[in-house]
FIMIZA-667553 format. One record per residue (C-alpha): residue number from 1; residue in one letter; x, y, z. Coordinates in pm, whole numbers, always signed. Example, Ala and Ser with C-alpha at 12.3 -4.5 7.8 and 13.67 -1.06 7.14 Angstrom:
! residues 2
<r><i>1</i><aa>A</aa><x>+1230</x><y>-450</y><z>+780</z></r>
<r><i>2</i><aa>S</aa><x>+1367</x><y>-106</y><z>+714</z></r>
//
This chain:
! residues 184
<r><i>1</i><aa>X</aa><x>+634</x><y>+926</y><z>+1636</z></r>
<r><i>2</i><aa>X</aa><x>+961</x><y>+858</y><z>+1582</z></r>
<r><i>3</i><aa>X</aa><x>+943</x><y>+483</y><z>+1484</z></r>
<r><i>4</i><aa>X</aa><x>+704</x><y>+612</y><z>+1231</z></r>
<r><i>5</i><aa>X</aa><x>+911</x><y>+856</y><z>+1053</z></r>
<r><i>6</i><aa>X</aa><x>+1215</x><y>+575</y><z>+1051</z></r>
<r><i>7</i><aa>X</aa><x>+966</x><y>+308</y><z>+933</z></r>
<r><i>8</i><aa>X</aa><x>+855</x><y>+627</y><z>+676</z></r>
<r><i>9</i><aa>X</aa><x>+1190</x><y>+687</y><z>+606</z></r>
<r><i>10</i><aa>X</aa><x>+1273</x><y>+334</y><z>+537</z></r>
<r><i>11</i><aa>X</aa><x>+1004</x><y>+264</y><z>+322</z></r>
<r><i>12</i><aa>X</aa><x>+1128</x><y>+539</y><z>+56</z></r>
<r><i>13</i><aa>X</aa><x>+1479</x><y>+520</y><z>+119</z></r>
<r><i>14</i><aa>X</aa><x>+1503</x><y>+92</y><z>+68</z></r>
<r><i>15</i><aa>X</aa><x>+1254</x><y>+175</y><z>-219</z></r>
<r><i>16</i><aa>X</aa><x>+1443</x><y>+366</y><z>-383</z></r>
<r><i>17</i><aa>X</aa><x>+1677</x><y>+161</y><z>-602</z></r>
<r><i>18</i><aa>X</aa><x>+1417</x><y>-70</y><z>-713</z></r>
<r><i>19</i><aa>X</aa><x>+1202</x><y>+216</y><z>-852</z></r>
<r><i>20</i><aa>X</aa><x>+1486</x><y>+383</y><z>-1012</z></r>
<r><i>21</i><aa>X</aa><x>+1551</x><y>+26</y><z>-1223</z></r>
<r><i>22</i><aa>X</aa><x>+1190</x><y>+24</y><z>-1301</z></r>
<r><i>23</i><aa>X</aa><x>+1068</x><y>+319</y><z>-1344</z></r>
<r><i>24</i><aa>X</aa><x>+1226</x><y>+398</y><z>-1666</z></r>
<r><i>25</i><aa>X</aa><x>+1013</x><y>+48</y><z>-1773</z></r>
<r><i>26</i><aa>X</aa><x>+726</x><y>+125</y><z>-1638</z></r>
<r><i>27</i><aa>X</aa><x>+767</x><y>+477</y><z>-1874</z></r>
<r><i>28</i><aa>X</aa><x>+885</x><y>+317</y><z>-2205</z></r>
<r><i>29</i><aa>X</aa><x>+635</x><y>+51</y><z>-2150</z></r>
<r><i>30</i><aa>X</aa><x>+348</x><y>+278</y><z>-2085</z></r>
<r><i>31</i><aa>X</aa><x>+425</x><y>+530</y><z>-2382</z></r>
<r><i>32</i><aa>X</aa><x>+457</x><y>+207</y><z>-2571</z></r>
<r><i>33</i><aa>X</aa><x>+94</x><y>+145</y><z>-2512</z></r>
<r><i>34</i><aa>X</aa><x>-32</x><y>+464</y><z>-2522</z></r>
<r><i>35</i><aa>X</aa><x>+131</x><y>+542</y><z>-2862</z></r>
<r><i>36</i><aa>X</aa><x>-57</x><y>+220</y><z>-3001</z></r>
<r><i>37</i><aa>X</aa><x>-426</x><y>+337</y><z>-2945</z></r>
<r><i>38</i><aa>X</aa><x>-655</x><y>+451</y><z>-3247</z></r>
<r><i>39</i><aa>X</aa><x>-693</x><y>+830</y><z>-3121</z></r>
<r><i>40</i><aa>X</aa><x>-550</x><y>+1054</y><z>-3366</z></r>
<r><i>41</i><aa>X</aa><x>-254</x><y>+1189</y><z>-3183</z></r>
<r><i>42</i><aa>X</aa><x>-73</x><y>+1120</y><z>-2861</z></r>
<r><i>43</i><aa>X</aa><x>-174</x><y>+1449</y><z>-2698</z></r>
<r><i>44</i><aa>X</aa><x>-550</x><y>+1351</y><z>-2738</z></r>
<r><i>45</i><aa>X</aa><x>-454</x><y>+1028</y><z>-2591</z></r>
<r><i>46</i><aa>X</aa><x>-258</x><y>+1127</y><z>-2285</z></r>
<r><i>47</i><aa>X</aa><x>-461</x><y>+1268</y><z>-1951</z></r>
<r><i>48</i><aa>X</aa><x>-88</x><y>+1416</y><z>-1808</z></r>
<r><i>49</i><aa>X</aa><x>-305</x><y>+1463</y><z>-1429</z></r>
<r><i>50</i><aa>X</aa><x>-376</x><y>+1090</y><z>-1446</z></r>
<r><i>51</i><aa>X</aa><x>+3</x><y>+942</y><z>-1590</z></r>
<r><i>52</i><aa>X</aa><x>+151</x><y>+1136</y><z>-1285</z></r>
<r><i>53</i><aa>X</aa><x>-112</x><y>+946</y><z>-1062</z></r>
<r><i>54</i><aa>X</aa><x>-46</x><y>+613</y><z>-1235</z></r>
<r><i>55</i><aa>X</aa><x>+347</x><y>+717</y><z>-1188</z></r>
<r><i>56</i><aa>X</aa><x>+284</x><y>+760</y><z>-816</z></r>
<r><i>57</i><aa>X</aa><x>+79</x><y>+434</y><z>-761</z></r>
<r><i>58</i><aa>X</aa><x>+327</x><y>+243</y><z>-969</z></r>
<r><i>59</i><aa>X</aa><x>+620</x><y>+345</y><z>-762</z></r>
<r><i>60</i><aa>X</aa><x>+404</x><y>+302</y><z>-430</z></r>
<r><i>61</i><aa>X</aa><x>+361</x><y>-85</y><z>-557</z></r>
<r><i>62</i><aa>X</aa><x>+707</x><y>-80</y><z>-633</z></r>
<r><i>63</i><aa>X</aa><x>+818</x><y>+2</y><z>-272</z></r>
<r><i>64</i><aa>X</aa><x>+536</x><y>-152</y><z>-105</z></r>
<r><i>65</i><aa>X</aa><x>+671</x><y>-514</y><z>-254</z></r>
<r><i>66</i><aa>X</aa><x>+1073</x><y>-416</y><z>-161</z></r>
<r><i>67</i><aa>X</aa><x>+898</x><y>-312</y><z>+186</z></r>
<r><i>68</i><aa>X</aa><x>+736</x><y>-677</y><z>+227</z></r>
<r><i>69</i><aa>X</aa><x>+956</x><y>-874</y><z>+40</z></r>
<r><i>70</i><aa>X</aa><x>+1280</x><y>-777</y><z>+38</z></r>
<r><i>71</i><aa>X</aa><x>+1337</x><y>-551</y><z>+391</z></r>
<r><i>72</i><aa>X</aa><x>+1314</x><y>-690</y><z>+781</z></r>
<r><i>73</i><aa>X</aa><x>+1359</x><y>-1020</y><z>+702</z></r>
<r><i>74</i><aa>X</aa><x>+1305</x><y>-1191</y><z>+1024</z></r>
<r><i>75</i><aa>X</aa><x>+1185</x><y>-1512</y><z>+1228</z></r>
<r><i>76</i><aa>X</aa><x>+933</x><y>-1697</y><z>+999</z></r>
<r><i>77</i><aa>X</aa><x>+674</x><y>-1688</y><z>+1187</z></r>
<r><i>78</i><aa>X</aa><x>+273</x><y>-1758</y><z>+1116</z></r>
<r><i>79</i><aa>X</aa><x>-18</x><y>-1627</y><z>+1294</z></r>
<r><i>80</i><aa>X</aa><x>-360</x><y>-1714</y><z>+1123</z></r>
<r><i>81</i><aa>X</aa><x>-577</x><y>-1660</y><z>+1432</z></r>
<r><i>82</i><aa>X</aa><x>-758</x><y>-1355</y><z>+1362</z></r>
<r><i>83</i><aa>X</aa><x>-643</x><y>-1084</y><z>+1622</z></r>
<r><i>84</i><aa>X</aa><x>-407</x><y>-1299</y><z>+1801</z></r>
<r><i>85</i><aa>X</aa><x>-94</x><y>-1016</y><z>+1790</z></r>
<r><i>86</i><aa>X</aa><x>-320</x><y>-736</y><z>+1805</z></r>
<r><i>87</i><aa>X</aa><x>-446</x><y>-858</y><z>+2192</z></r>
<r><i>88</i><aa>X</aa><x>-87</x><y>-1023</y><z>+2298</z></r>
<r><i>89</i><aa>X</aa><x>+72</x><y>-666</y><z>+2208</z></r>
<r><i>90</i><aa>X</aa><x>-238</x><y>-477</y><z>+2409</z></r>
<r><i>91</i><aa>X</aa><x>-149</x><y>-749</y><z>+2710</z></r>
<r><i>92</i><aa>X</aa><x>+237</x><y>-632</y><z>+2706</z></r>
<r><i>93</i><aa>X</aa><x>+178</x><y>-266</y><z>+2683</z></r>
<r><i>94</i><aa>X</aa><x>+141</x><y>-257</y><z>+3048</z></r>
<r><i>95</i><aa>X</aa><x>+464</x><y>-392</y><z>+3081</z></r>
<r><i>96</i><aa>X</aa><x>+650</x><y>-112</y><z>+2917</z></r>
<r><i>97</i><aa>X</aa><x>+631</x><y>+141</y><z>+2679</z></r>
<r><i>98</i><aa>X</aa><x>+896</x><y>-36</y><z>+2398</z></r>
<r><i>99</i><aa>X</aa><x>+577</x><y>-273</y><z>+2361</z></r>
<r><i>100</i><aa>X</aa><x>+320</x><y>+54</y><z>+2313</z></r>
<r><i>101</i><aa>X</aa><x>+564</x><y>+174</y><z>+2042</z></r>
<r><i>102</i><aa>X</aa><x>+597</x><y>-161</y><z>+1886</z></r>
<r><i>103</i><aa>X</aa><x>+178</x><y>-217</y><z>+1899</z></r>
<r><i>104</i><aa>X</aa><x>+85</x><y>+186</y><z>+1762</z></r>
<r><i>105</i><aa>X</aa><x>+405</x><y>+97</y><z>+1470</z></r>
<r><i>106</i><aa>X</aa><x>+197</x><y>-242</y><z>+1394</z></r>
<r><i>107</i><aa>X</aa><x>-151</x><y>-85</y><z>+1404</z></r>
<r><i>108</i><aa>X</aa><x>-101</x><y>+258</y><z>+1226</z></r>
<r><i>109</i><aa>X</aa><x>+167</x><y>+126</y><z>+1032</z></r>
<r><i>110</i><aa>X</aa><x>-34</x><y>-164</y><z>+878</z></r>
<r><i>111</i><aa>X</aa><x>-330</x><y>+47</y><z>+846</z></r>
<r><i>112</i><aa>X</aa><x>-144</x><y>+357</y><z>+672</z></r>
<r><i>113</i><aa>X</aa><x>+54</x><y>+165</y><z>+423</z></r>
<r><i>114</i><aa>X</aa><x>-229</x><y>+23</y><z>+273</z></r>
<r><i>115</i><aa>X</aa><x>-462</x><y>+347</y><z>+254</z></r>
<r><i>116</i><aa>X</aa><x>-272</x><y>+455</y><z>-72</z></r>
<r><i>117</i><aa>X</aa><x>-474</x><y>+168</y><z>-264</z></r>
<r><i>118</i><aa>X</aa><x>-773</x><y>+313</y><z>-88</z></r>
<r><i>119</i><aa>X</aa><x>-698</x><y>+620</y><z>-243</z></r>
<r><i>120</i><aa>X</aa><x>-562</x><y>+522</y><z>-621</z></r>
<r><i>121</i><aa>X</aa><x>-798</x><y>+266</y><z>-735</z></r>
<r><i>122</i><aa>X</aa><x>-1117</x><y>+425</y><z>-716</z></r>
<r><i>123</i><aa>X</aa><x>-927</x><y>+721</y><z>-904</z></r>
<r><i>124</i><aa>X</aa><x>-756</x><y>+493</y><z>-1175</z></r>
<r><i>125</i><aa>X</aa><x>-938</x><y>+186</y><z>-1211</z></r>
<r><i>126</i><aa>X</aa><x>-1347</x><y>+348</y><z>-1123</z></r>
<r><i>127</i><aa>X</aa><x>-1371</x><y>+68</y><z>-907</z></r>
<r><i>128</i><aa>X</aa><x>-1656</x><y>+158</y><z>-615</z></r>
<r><i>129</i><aa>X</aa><x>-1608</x><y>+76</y><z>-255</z></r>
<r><i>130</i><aa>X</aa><x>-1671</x><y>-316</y><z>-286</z></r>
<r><i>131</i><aa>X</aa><x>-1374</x><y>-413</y><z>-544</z></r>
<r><i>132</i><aa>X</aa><x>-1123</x><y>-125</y><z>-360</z></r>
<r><i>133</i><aa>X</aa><x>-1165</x><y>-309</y><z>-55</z></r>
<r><i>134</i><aa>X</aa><x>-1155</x><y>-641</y><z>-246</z></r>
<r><i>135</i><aa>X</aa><x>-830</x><y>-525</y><z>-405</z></r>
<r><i>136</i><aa>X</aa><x>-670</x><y>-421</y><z>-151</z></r>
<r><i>137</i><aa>X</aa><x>-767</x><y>-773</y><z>+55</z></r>
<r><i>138</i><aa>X</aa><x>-628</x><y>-909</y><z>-260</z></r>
<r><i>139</i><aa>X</aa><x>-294</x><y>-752</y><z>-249</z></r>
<r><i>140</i><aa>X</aa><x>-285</x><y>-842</y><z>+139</z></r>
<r><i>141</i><aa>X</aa><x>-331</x><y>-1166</y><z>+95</z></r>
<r><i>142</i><aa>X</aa><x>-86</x><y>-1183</y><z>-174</z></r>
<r><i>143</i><aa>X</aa><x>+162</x><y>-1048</y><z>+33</z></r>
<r><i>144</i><aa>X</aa><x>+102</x><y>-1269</y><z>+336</z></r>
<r><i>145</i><aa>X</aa><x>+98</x><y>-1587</y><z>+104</z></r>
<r><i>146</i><aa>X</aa><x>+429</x><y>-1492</y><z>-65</z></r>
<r><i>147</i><aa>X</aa><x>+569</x><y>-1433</y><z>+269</z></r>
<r><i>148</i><aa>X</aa><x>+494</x><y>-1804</y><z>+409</z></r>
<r><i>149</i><aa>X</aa><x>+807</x><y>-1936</y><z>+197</z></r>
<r><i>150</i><aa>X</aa><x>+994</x><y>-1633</y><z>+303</z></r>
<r><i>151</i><aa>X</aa><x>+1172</x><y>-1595</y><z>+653</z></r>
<r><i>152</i><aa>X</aa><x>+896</x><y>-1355</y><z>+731</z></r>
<r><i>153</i><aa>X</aa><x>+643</x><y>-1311</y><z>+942</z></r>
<r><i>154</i><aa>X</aa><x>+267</x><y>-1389</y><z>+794</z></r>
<r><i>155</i><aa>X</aa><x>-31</x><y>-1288</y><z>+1006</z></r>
<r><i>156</i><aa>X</aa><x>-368</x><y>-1264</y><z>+934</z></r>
<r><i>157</i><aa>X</aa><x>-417</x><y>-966</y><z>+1099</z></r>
<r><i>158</i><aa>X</aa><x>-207</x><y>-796</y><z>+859</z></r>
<r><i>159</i><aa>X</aa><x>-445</x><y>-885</y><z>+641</z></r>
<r><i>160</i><aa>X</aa><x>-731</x><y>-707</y><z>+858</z></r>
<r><i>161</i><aa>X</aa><x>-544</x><y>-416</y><z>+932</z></r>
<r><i>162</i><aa>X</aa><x>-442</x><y>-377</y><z>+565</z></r>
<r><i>163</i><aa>X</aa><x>-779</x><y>-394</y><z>+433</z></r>
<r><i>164</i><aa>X</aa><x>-913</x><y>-197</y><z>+701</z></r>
<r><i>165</i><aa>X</aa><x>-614</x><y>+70</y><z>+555</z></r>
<r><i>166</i><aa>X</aa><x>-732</x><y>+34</y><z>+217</z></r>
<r><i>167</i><aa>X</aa><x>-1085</x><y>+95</y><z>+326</z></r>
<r><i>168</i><aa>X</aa><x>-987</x><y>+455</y><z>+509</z></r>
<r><i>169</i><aa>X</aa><x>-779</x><y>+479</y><z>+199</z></r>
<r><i>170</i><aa>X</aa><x>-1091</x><y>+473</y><z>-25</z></r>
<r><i>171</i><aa>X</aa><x>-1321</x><y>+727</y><z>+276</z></r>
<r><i>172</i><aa>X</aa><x>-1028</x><y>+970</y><z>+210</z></r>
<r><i>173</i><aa>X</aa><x>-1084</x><y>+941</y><z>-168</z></r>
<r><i>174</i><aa>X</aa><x>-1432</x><y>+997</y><z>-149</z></r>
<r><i>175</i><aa>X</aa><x>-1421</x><y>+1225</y><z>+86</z></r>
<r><i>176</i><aa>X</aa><x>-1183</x><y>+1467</y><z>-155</z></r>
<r><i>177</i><aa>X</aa><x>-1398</x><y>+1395</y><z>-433</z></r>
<r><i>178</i><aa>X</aa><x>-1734</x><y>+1544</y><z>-239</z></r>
<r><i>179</i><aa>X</aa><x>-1510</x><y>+1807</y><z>-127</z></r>
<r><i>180</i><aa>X</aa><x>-1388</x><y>+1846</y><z>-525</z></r>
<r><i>181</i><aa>X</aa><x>-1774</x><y>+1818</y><z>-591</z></r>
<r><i>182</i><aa>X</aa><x>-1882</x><y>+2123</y><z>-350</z></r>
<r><i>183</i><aa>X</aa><x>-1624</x><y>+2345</y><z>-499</z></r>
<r><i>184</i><aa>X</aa><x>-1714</x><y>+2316</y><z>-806</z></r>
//
């Protein structure tokens, strides 16, 4: 638990000065564009519920690249035999419990980050449960191609466990849209 709230904690904190360059960008550049549709006036242009949400995803995207990119820069390493880490991690569990952290960090970790996409696209984009789970493939394997160059580690089953995240990501979504639906 504690491994997760540093890795948590790391993700916003290393984040943070990128999104504070870019954010003011990512504003003028959006009321840029929203100010040059043909509605009448910007109020009938501007849904403030789904800017905020656009805000959040942008700054998610923002830290999710620093988080790959930028942060742990380690051995470059690449595993493109699917499920490779996932069973050599099981395999040294037994051996002691460092290794359980490290495997439940890798599993939940990769999973979690990428459930935000999951969760945002469907809302922002309407994209149904085919292209969310396309996208966030697509944004996977982005990341573990741009990390080949990169003294990184690239594994494939990042990629799995990222899409599977993005996948839960989109179950959550739809699951707090039925729940939306009932309500009302």
């Amino acid at each position: 638990m504690k491994s997760a709230l540093n890795f948590l904690y790391s993700f916003i904190y290393d984040g943070l000065p990128v999104s504070l360059l870019f954010v003011p960008i990512y504003l003028f550049l959006r009321l840029v564009f929203l100010t040059n549709h043909k509605q009448k006036n910007l109020a009938d242009r501007i849904n403030f519920y789904r800017e905020i949400i656009m805000l959040c995803f942008f700054v998610f995207m923002v830290h999710l690249f620093v988080q790959t990119f930028i942060v742990n820069i380690g051995a470059n390493q690449i595993n493109l035999i699917p499920f490779k880490i996932i069973i050599q991690q099981i395999q040294e569990m037994s051996l002691n419990q460092y290794t359980y952290g490290i495997f439940i960090l890798n599993i939940i970790g990769n999973v979690t980050i990428f459930a935000p996409i999951g969760i945002f696209a469907p809302y922002l984009f309407k994209t149904d449960f085919r292209h969310t789970a396309l996208l966030g493939f697509l944004i996977s394997l982005t990341i573990e191609g741009g990390q080949l160059p990169l003294p990184r580690t690239s594994d494939v089953d990042d990629l799995i466990l990222n899409t599977t995240g993005t996948i839960v990501g989109y179950g959550i979504y739809m699951l707090g849209k039925n729940l939306k639906d009932i309500k009302n």
